[in-house]
ROSEBA-699697 format. One record per residue (C-alpha): residue number from 1; residue in one letter; chain; x, y, z. Coordinates in pm, 1 decimal. Example, Ala and Ser with C-alpha at 12.3 -4.5 7.8 and 13.67 -1.06 7.14 Angstrom:
BEGIN
(site 1 'A' 'A' (1230.0 -450.0 780.0))
(site 2 'S' 'A' (1367.0 -106.0 714.0))
//
This chain:
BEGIN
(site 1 'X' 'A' (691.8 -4414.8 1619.7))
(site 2 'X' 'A' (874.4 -4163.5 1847.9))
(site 3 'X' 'A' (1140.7 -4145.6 1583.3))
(site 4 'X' 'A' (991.8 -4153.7 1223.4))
(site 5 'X' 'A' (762.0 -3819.9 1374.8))
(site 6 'X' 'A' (1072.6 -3652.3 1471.2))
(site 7 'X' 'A' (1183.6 -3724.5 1076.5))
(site 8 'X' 'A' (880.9 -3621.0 982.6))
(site 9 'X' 'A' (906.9 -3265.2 1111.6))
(site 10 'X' 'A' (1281.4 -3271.8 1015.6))
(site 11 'X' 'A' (1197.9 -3302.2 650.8))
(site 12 'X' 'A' (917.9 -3048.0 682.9))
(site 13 'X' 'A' (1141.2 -2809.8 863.3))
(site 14 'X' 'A' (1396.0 -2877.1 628.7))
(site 15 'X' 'A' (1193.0 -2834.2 308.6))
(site 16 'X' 'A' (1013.4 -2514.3 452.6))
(site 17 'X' 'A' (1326.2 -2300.2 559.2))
(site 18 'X' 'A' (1428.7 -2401.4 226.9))
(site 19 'X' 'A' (1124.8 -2273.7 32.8))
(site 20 'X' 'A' (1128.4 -1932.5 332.4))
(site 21 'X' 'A' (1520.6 -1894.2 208.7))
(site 22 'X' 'A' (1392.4 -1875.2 -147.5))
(site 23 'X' 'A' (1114.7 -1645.3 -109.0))
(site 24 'X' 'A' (1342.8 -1425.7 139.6))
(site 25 'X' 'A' (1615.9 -1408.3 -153.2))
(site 26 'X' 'A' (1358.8 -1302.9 -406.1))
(site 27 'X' 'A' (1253.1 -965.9 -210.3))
(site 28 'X' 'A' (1636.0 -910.4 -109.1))
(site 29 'X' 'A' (1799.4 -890.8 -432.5))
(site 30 'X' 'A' (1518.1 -667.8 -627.0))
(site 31 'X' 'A' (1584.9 -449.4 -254.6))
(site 32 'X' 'A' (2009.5 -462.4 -308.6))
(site 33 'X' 'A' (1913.4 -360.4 -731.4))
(site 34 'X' 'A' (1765.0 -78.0 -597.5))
(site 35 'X' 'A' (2073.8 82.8 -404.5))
(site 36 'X' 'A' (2295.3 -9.4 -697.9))
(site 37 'X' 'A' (2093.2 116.8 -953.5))
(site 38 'X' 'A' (2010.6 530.4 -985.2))
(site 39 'X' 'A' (1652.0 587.8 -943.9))
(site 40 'X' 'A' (1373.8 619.3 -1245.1))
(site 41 'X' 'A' (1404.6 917.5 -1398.9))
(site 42 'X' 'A' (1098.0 1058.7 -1582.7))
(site 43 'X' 'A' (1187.5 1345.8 -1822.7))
(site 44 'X' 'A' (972.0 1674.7 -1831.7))
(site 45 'X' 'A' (705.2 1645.2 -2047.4))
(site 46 'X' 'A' (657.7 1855.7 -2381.2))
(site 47 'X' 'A' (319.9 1882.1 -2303.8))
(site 48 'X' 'A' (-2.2 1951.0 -2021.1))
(site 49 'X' 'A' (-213.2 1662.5 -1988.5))
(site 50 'X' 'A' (-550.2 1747.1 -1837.6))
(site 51 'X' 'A' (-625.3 1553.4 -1491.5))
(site 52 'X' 'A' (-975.8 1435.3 -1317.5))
(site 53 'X' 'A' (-905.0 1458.7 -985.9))
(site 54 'X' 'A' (-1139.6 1177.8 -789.1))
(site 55 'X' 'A' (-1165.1 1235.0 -392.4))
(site 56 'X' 'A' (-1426.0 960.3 -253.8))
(site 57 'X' 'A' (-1528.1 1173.1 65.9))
(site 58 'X' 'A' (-1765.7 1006.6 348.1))
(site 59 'X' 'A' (-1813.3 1245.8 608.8))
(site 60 'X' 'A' (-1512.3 1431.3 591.1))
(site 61 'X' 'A' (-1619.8 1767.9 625.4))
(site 62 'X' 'A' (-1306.7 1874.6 900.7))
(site 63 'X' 'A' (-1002.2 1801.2 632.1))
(site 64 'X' 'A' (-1127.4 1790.4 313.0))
(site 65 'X' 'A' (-1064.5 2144.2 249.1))
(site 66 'X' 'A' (-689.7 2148.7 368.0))
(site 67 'X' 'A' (-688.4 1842.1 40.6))
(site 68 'X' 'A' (-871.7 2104.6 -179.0))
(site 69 'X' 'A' (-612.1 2399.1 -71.9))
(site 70 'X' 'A' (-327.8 2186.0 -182.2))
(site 71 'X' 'A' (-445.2 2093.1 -473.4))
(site 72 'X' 'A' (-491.7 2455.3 -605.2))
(site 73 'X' 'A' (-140.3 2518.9 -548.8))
(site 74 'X' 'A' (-19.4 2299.0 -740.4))
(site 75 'X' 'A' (302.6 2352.7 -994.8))
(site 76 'X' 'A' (53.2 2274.8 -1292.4))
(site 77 'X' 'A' (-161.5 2494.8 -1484.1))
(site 78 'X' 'A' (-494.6 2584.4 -1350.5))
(site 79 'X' 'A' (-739.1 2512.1 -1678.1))
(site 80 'X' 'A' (-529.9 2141.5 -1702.7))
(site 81 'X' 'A' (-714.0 1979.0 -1409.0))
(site 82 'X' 'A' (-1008.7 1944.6 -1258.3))
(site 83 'X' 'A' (-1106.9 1851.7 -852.1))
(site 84 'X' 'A' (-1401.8 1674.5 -835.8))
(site 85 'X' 'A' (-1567.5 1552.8 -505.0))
(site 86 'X' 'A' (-1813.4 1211.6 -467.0))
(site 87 'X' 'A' (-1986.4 1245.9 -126.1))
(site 88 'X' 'A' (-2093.1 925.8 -22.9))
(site 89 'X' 'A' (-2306.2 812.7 250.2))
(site 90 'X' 'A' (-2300.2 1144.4 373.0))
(site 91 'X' 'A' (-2462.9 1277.7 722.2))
(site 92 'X' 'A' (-2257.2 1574.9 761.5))
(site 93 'X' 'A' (-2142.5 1915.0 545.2))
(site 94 'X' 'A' (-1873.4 1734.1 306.8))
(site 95 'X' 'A' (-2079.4 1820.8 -27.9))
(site 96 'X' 'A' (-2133.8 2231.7 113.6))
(site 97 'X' 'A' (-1738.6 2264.2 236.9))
(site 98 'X' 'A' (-1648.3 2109.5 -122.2))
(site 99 'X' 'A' (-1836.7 2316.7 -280.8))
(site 100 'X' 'A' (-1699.8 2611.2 -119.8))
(site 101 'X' 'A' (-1351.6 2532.8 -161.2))
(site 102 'X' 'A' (-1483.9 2576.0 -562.8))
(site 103 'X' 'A' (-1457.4 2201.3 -637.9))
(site 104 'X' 'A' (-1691.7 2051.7 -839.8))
(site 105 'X' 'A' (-1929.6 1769.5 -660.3))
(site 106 'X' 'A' (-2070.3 1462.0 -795.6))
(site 107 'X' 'A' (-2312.2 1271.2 -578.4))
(site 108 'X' 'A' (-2332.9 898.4 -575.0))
(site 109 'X' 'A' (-2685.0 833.2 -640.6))
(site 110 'X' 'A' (-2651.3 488.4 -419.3))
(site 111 'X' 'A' (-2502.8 367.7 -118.1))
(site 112 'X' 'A' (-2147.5 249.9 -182.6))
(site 113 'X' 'A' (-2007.6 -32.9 42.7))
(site 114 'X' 'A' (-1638.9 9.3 -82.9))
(site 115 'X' 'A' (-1425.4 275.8 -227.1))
(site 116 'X' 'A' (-1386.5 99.2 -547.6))
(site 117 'X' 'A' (-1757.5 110.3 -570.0))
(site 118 'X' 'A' (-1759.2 494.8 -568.4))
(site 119 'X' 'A' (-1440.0 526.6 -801.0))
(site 120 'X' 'A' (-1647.5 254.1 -1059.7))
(site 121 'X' 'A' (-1936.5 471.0 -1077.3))
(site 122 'X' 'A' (-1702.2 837.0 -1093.8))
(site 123 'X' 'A' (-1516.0 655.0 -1428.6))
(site 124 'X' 'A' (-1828.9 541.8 -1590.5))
(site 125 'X' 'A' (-2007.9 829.3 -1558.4))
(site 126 'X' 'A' (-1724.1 1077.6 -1653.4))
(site 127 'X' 'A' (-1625.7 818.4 -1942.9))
(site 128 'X' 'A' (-1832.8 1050.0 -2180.6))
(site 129 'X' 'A' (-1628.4 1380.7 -2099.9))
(site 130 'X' 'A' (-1349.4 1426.9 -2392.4))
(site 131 'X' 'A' (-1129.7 1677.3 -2193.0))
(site 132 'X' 'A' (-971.8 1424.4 -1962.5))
(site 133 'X' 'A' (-641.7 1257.2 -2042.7))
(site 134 'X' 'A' (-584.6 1078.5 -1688.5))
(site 135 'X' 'A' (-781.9 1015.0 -1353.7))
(site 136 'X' 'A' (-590.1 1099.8 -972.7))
(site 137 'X' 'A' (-769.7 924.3 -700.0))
(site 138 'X' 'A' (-698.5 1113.9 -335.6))
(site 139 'X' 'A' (-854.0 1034.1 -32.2))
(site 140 'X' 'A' (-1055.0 1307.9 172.5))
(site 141 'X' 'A' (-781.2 1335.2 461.5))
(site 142 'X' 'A' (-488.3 1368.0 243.6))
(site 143 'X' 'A' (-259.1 1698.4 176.8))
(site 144 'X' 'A' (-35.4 1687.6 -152.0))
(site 145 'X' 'A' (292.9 1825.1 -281.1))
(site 146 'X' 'A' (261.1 2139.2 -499.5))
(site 147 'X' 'A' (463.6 1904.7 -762.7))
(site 148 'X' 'A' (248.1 1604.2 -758.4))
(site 149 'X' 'A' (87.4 1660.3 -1098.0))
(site 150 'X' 'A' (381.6 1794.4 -1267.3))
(site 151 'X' 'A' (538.9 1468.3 -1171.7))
(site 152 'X' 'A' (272.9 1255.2 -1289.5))
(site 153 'X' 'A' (236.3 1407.5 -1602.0))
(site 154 'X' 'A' (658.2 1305.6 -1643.4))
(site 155 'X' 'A' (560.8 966.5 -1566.8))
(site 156 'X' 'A' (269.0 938.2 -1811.5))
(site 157 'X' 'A' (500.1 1109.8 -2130.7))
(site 158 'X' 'A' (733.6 827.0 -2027.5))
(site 159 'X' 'A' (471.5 564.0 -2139.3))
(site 160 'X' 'A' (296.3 449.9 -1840.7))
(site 161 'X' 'A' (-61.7 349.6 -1806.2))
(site 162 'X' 'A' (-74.6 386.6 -1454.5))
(site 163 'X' 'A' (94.2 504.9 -1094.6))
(site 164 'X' 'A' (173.7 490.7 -755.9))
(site 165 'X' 'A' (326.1 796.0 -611.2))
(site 166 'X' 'A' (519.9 816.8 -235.0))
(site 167 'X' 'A' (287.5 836.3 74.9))
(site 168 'X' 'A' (376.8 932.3 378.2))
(site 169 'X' 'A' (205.7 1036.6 720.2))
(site 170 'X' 'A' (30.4 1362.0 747.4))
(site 171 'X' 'A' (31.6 1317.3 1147.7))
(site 172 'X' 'A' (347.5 1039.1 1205.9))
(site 173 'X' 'A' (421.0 1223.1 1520.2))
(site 174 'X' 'A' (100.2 1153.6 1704.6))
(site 175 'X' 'A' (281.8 812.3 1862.7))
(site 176 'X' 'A' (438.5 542.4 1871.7))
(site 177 'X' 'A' (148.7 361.6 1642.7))
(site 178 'X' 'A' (137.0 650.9 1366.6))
(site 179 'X' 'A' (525.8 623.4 1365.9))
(site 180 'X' 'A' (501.3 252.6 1271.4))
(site 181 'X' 'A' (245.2 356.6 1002.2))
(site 182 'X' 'A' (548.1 550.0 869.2))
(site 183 'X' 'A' (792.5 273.6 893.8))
(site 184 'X' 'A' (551.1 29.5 721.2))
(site 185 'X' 'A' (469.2 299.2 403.7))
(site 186 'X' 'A' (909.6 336.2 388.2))
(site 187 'X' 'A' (943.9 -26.6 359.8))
(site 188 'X' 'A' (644.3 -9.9 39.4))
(site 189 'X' 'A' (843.5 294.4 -119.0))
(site 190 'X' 'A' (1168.4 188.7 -16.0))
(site 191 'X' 'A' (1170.1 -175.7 -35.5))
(site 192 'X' 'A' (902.8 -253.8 -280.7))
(site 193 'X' 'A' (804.7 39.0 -504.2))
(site 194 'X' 'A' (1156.1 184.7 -587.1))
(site 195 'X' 'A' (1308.9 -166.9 -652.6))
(site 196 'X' 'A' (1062.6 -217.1 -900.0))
(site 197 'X' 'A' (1080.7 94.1 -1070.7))
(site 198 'X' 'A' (1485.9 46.2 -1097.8))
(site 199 'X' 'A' (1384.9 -265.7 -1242.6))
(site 200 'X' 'A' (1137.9 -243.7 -1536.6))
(site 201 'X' 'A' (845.3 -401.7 -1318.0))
(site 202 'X' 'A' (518.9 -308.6 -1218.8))
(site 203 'X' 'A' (474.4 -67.6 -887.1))
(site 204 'X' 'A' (220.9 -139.7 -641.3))
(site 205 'X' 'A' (-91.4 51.7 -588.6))
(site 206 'X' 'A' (-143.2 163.2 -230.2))
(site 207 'X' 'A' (-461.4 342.4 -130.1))
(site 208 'X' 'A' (-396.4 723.0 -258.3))
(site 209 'X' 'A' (-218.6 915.7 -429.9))
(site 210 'X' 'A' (-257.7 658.1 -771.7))
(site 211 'X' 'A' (-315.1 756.7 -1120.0))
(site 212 'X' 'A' (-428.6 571.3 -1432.2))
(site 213 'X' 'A' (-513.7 682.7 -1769.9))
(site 214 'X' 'A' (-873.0 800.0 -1846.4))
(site 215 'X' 'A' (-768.0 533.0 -2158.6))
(site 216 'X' 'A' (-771.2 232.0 -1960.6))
(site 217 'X' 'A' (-1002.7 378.9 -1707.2))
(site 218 'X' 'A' (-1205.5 370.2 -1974.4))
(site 219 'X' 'A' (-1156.3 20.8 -2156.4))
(site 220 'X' 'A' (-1156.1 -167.9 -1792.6))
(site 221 'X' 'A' (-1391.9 42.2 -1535.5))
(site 222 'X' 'A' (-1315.5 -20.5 -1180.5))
(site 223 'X' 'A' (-1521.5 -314.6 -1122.8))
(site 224 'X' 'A' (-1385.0 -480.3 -809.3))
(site 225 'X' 'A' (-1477.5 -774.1 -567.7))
(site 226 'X' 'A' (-1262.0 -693.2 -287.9))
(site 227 'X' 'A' (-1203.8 -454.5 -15.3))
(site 228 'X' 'A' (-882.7 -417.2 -164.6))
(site 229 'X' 'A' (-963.2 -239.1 -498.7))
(site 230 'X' 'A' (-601.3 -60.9 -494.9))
(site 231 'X' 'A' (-414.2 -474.5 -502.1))
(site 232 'X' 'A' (-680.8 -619.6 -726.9))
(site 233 'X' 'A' (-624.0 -278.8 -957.0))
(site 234 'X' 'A' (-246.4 -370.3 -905.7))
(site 235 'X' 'A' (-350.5 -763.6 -1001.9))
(site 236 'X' 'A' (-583.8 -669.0 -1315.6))
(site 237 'X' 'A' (-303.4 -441.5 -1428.9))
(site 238 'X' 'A' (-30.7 -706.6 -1428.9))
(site 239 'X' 'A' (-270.5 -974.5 -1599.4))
(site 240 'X' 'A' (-334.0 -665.2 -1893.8))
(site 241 'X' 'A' (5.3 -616.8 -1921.8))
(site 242 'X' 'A' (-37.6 -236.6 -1838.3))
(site 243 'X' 'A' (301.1 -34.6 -1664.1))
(site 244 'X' 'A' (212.5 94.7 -1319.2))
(site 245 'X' 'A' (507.0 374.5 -1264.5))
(site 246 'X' 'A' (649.9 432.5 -923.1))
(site 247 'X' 'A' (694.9 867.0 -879.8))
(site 248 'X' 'A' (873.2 908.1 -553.9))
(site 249 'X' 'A' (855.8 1295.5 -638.8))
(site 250 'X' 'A' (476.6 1312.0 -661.9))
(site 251 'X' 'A' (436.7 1269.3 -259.4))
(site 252 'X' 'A' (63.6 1242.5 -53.9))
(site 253 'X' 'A' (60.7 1307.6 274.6))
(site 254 'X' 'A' (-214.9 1048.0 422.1))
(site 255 'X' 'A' (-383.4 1058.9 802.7))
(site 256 'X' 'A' (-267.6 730.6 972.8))
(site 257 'X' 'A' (-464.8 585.2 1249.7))
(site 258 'X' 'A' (-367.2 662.5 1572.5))
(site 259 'X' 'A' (-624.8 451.0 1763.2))
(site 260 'X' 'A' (-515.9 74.1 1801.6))
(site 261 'X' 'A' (-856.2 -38.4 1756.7))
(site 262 'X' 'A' (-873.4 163.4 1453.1))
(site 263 'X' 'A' (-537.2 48.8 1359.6))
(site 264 'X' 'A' (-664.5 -351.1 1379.9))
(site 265 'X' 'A' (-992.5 -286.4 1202.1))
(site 266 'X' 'A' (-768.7 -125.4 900.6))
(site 267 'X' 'A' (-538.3 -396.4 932.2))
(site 268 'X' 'A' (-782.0 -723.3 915.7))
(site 269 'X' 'A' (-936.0 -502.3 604.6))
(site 270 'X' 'A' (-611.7 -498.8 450.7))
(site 271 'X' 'A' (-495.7 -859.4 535.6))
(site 272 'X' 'A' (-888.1 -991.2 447.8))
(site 273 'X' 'A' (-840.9 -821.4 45.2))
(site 274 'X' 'A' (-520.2 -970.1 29.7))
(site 275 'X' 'A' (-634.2 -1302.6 76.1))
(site 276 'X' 'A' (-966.1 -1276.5 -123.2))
(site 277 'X' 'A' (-715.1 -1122.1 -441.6))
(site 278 'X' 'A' (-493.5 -1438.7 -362.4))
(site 279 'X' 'A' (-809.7 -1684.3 -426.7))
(site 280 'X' 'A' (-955.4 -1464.4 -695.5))
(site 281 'X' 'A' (-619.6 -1401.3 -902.7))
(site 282 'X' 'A' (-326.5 -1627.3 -800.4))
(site 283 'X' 'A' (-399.2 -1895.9 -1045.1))
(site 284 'X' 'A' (-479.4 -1613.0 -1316.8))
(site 285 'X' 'A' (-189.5 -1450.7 -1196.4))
(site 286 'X' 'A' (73.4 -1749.9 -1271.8))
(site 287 'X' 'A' (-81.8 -1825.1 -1606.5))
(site 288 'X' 'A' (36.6 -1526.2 -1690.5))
(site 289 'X' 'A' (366.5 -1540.7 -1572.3))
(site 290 'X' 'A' (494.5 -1629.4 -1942.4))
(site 291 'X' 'A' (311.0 -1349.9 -2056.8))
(site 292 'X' 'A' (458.3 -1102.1 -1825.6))
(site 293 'X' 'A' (711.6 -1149.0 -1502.0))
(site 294 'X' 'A' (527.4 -898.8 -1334.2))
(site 295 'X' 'A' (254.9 -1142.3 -1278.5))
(site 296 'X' 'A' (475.2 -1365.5 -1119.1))
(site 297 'X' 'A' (600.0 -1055.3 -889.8))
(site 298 'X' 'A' (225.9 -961.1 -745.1))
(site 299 'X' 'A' (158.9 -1368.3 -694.1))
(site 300 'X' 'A' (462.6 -1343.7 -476.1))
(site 301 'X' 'A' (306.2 -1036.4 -287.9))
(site 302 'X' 'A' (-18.6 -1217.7 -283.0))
(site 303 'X' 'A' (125.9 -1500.8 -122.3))
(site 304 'X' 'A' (266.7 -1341.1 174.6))
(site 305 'X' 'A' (25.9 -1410.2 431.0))
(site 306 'X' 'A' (72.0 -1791.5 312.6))
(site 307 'X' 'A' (414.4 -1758.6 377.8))
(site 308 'X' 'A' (413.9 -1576.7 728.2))
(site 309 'X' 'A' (180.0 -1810.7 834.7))
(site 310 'X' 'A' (350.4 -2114.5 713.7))
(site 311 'X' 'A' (706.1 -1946.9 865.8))
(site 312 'X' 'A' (542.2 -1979.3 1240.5))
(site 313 'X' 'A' (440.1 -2335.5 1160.4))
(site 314 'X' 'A' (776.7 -2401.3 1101.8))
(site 315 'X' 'A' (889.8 -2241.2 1406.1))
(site 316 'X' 'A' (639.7 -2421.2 1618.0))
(site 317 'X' 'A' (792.3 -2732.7 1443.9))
(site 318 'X' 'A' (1127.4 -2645.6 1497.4))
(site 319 'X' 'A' (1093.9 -2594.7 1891.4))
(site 320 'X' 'A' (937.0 -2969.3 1888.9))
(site 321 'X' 'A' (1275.1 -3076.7 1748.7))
(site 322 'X' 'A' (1509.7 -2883.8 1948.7))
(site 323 'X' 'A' (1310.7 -2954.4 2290.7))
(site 324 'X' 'A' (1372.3 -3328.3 2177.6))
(site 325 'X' 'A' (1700.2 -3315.1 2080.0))
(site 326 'X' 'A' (1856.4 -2994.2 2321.7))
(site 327 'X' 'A' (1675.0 -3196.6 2595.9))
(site 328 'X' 'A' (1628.5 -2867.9 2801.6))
(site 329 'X' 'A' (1328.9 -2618.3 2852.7))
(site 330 'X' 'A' (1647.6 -2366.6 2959.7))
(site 331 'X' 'A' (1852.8 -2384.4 2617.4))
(site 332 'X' 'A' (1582.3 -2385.6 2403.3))
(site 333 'X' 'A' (1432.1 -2056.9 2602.3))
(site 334 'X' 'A' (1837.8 -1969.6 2512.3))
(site 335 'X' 'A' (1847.7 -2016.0 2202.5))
(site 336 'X' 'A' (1461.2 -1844.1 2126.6))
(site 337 'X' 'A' (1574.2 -1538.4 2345.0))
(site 338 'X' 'A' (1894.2 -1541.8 2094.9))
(site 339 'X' 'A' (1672.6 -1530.9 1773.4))
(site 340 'X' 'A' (1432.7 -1300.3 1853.0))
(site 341 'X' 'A' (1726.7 -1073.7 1914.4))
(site 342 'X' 'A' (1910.8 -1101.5 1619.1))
(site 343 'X' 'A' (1600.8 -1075.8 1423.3))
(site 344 'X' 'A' (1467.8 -777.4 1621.7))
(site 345 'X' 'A' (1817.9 -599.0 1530.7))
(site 346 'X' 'A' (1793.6 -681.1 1195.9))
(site 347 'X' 'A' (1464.0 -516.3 1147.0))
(site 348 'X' 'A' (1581.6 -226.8 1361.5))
(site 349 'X' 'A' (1833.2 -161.1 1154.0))
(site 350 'X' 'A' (1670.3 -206.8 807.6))
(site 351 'X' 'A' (1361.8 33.5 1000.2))
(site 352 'X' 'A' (1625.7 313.7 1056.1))
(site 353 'X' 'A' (1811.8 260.3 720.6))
(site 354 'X' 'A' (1470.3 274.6 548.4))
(site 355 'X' 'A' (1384.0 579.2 716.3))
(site 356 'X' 'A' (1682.8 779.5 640.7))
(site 357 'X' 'A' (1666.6 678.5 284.7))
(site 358 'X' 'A' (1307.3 758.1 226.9))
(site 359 'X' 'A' (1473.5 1145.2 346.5))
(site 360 'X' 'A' (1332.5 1115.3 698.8))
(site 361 'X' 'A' (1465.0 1184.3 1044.8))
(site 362 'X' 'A' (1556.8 880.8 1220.2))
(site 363 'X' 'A' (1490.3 1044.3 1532.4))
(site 364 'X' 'A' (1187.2 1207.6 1464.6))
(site 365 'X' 'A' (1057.7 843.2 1410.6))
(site 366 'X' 'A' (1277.9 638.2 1668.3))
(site 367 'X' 'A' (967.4 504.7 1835.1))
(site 368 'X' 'A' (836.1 332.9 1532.6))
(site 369 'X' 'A' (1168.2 227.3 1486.6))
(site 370 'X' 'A' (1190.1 25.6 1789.6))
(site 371 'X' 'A' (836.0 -102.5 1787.3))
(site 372 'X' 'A' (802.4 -159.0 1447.7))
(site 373 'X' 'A' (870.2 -562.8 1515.5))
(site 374 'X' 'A' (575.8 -555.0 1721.9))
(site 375 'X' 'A' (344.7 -371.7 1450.9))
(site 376 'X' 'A' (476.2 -631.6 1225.4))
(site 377 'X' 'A' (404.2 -960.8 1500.9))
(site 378 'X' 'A' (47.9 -849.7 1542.8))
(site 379 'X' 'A' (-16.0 -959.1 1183.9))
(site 380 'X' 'A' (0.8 -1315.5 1231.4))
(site 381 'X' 'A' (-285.3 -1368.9 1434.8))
(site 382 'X' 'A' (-515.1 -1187.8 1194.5))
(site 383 'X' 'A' (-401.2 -1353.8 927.2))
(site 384 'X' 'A' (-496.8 -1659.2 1076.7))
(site 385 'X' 'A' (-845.8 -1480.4 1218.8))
(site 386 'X' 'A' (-887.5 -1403.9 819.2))
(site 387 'X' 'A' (-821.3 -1676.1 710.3))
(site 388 'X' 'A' (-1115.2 -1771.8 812.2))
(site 389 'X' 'A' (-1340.3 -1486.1 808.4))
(site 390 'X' 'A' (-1631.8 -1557.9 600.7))
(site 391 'X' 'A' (-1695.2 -1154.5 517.5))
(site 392 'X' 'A' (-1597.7 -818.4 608.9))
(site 393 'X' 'A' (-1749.4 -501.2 579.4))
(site 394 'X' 'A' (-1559.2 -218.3 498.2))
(site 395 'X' 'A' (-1589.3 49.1 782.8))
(site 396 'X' 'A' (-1527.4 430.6 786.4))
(site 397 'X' 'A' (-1219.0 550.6 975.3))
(site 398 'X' 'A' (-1315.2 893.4 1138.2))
(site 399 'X' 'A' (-1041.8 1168.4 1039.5))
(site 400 'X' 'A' (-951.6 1470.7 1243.0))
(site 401 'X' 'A' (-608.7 1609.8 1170.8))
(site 402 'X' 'A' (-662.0 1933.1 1009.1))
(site 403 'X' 'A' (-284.5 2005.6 882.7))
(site 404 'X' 'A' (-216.2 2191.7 588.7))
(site 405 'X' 'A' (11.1 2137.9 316.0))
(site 406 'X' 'A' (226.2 2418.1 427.2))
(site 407 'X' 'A' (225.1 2307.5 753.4))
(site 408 'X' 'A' (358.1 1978.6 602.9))
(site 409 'X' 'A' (623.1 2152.2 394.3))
(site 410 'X' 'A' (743.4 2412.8 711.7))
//
């Protein structure tokens, strides 16, 4: 009995590193095509599109107006786009300091329990205005790049439907946990969004800085089911068969979380959505697949909760074996110590080769360099918490930094 369970795990172990290897290889060559390949190009546009500017603002009367500043200096002619505020939930001056920063402010006439709820209601009830070719979606803490919409417009003349420009941290050098923020968002742009763009598939959507057409905006609304409207927009857009464009050039400057209890509350939101668009889509998504590959590409994003947790069951599995077979509490502490060491250097490295690529100082973010493996170890429990989570409310995150854009750009 002793022996068939040790072939038991064997084969599982066998047939799950196997399936890990697989997956692995799949994100590591579209990450090699992407430093052997020159980045997307988008030409300059022959023409001015007009742009609706969305910023969903709860209470966010200390930063919003540093967002509004930067967005009237942009590179991009005054009359071709439009800011437009939706104060939601509301107990503070966020519709007054909007108002006179000289944006215009739309009230949501209901309380909201997700972004995407407030975005849904801003597209259907600007679906009637003519003079809009496109829709920008900030949140209230960001700062953006005087180029942004000169960028976006590129991308749009090239033929997309949709975007994802770069974000990166408005405050990275609060500490060590901001700093990790910043490693996380290089590995998106670096390893995910650019790889994609280099090869003719579908970006993801992150949060802010996004675009879409006021076109498809129209035809599809924003009607979402999860707290993570920006991967089920990402989902919906690979089932359509519309282009999400990567713009590395068109950069947001976003307020990361400082607080660790802040930081896990964000993080169980995220992790929750990306399960709930894994139940809702993943079978949608891979009838699709022959359709479009991009389906297949977000499945394989949606699934990677499923595979970190199923890479620790292995694990577990494996230590069974070796304690059997090592015969030793001492080597197999060894031969852990060994891993976790080679693995830790490994992501060190990829961290500070990320970093420098993304056009960052690796010292300026050294400590979320070296405690980036820990950012990324805390997941696995709250996958597993989420996993079985029956809800889970979406919460406001307080913001506070009040940097401007030149402050950003010094």
């Amino acid at each position: 009995m002793h022996t068939q369970l040790l072939d038991i795990l064997n084969v599982f172990c066998s047939a799950v590193s196997f399936l890990l290897l697989l997956y692995s290889l799949y994100f590591i060559i579209f990450a090699f095509l992407a430093f052997i390949r020159k980045d997307k190009s988008y030409p300059e546009a022959s023409e001015n599109r007009k742009f609706c500017i969305l910023i969903a603002a709860r209470n966010e009367e200390t930063v919003i107006g540093n967002l509004i500043e930067s967005l009237k200096k942009q590179d991009y002619p005054s009359d071709c786009y439009e800011i437009v505020v939706l104060p939601n939930n509301c107990t503070d001056n966020t519709e007054s300091v909007a108002k006179e920063c000289g944006a215009r402010v739309l009230n949501i006439p209901f309380s909201p329990k997700t972004k995407g709820q407030v975005i849904d209601y801003a597209f259907r009830k600007l679906k009637g205005e003519k003079d809009i070719d496109a829709y920008v979606v900030f949140d209230a803490d960001n700062v953006v790049d005087p180029s942004f919409l000169r960028c976006v417009n590129n991308s749009l003349a090239s033929g997309f439907d949709a975007g994802q420009g770069k974000r990166v941290g408005k405050n990275s050098s609060d500490n060590w946990l901001t700093q990790c923020y910043e490693v996380f968002f290089v590995y998106q742009n670096i390893l995910f969004n650019r790889p994609r763009a280099v090869s003719g598939l579908n970006a993801s959507v992150n949060g802010t800085g996004w675009f879409v057409k006021k076109s498809v905006a129209d035809r599809e609304g924003f009607s979402m089911y999860t707290l993570t409207e920006d991967l089920e927009f990402t989902a919906k857009c690979a089932i359509k068969k519309y282009r999400i464009a990567y713009v590395p050039e068109a950069v947001t400057y976003d307020e990361f979380p400082s607080s660790f209890r802040v930081s896990m509350r964000q993080r169980i939101r995220w992790t929750y959505g990306q399960i709930c668009c894994l139940r809702r889509y993943g079978s949608k998504l891979l009838k699709n697949v022959s359709k479009a590959f991009t389906s297949f590409d977000v499945f394989m994003l949606f699934i990677s909760p499923l595979v970190q947790v199923l890479s620790v069951i292995s694990g577990l599995a494996s230590i069974i074996l070796n304690y059997s077979t090592i015969g030793g509490l001492t080597n197999l502490a060894k031969m852990g110590v060994f891993s976790a060491l080679i693995s830790y250097l490994a992501m060190f490295a990829a961290s500070a080769f990320g970093v420098y690529r993304n056009q960052m100082r690796v010292r300026s973010n050294i400590k979320g360099i070296i405690l980036f493996p820990v950012f990324t170890v805390i997941i696995f429990p709250l996958i597993i918490y989420c996993m079985f989570m029956k809800d889970c409310t979406w919460k406001p995150i307080a913001h506070n930094r009040v940097i401007s854009i030149a402050e950003k750009r010094a």
